[in-house]
N, C-alpha and C positions, 0 to 999 in steps of 0.2 A: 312484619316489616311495615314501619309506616308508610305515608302514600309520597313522600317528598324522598324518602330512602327508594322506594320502588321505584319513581321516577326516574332517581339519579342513577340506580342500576340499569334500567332498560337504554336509558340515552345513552351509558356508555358503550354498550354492549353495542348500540347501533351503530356509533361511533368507529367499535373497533370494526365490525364488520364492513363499513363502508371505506376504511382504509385499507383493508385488506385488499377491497375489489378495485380501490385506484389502484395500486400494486401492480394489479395483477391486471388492470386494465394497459399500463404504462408500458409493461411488456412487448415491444414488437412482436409482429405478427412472423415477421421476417428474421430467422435469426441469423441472419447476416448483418441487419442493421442494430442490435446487439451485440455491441463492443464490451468485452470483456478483461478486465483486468487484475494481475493477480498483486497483491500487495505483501511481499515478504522481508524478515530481517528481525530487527530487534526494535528498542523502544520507541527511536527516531523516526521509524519508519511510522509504527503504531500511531504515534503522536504524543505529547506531552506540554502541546504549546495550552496557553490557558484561551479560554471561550467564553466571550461575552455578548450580549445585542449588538457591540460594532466589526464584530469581524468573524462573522458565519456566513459560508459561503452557501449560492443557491444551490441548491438537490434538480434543482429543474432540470427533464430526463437525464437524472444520475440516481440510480438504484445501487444499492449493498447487499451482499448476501451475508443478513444474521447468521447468530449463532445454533439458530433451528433449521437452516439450510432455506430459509424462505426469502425471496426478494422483499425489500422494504425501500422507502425513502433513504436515498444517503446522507442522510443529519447525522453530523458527527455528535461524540468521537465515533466516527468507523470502526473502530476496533473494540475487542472487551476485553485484551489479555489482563487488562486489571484495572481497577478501581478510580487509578487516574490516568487512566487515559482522555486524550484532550483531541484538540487543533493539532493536525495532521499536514504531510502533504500531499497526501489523497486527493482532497477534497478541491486544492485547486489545482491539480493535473486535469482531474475532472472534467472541471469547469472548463478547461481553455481546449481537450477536445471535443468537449460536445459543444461549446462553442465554433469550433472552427468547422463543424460539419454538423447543422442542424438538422441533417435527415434521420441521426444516428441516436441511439439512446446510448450512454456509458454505464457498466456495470462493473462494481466493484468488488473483490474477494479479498478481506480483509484477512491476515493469517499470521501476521507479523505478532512477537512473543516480545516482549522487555526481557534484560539482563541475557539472553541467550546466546550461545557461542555455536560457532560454524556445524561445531560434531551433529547435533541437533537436525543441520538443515541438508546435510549431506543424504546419498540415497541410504536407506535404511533407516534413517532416525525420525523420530516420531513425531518433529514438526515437518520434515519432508512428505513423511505419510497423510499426515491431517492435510498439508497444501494440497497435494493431488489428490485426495477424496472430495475436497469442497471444491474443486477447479473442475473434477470432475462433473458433481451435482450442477455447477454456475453453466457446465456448456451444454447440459440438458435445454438451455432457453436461448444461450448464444454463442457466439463464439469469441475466442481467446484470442486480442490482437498484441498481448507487451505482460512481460512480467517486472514490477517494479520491485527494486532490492536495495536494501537498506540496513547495514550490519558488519559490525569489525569491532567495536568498540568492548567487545568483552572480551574478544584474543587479542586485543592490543598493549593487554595490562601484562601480558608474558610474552616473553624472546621469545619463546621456544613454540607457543600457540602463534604467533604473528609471522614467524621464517616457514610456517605450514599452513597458512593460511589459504595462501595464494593459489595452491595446489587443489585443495579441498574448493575451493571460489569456482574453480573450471571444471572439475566434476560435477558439481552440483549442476551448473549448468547446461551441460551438456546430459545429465540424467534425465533433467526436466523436461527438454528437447528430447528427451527417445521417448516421452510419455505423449508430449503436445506438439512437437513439431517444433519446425525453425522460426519459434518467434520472439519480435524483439526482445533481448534484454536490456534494460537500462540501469545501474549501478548508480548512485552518490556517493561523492568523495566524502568521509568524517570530517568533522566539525575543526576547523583550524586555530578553533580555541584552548584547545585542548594543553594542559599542562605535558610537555611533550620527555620531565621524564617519570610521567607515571602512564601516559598513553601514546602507542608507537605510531601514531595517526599516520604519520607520513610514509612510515614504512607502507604500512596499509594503503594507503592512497597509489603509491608506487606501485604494487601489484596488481590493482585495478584497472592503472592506466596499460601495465604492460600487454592485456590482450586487447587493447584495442590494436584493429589492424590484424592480429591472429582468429580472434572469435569472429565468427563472421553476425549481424546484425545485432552489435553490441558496443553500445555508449556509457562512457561515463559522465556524469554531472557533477558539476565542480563546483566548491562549496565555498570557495575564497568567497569573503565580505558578508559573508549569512553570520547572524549573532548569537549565541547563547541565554538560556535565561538565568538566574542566578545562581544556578545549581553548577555550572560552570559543564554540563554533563550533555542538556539537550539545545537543542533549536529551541528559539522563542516563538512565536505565533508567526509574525511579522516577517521572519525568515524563514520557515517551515510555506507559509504562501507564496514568497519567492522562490523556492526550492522546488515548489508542485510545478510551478510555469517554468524552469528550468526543464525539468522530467518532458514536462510537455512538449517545449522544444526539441530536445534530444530527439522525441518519438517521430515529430515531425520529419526531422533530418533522416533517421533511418528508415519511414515509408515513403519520402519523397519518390515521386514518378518521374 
């Protein structure tokens, strides 16, 4: 190995190591002040919006739990369910609670799948399983204040998946809840761009609203005036950042004191 290749190897190597140990420095001491949050649903939720130098949001104390169960910087995409995953609305939920409480570090449990339908997330199926094993690992360092959920668009393309949805929507819920406790959920309404007859959006949207007021510490976020990108399918950037400070709100409204 020559001595400019040797170089370049050692400086990275120190590199990786001294970002591990920010990481691992960033960590509250306290894991109370360690906000944990879990991020479930489908592609919308993951992210899909595109990422450039003008619109990345700060990671400043907001960590993500990879895909090796290790805390890291939250530099999106937050998510890896695949390849293009992008700009999320993770990232500025994020931002606006550890903004609005700077003693707090926000931690992220990304888990959210593209293209996947309810059966999946219900108890027994095996993104429900992966959710509560990595939620689990995530409150080894803090604790779980909001589950964020994002998902209907692949039972909306059927009657018969979408008139069942609903049902499967409050189990899931309430399973998650016998594992972690009563903590917030927060739901987003589908996309109102939606070609409505190839996606039952509003159906969907309808059942989401109707337990509000039944579930107890559970909102929904409304998605009227958020844009699409040209796939007619996701959130754009631009409305996916709107969307995260929506979430945020919500959160706020339901730990109000």
């Amino acid at each position: 190995m020559s001595n400019m290749r040797r170089k370049t190897f050692v400086a990275a190597v120190v590199l990786s190591f001294c970002a591990a140990a920010l990481c691992a420095s960033a960590l509250p001491a306290d894991r109370a002040k360690f906000h944990v949050f879990l991020l479930v649903g489908q592609s919308n939720m993951a992210g899909r919006g595109v990422l450039d130098k003008t619109n990345r949001v700060s990671a400043e104390r907001v960590l993500k739990l990879d895909a090796s169960g290790k805390w890291v910087s939250a530099v999106e995409p937050l998510h890896y369910d695949k390849k293009i995953a992008g700009a999320g609305l993770g990232a500025s939920f994020a931002r606006a609670v550890a903004d609005a409480d700077t003693s707090i570090t926000v931690g992220l449990v990304p888990v959210a799948v593209g293209g996947t339908g309810i059966d999946r997330w219900v108890e027994g199926g095996d993104l429900w399983s992966n959710a509560v094993a990595r939620t689990r690992i995530a409150l080894k360092s803090g604790t779980l204040k909001g589950i964020l959920w994002h998902q209907g668009e692949s039972d909306a393309s059927s009657a018969k998946r979408t008139a069942q949805w609903g049902k499967k929507f409050k189990s899931m819920i309430v399973s998650f809840r016998r594992e972690f406790g009563e903590v917030p959920f927060i739901a987003g309404e589908l996309g109102h761009y939606f070609d409505e007859r190839k996606c039952r959006w509003r159906e969907i949207n309808a059942q989401l609203h109707r337990l509000e007021g039944v579930v107890s510490g559970y909102l929904v976020v409304p998605s009227e005036g958020l844009k699409a990108k040209s796939d007619n399918v996701h959130f754009d950037t631009r409305s996916l950042r709107e969307f995260g400070r929506r979430y945020a709100e919500a959160y706020k409204r339901l730990t109000a004191k």
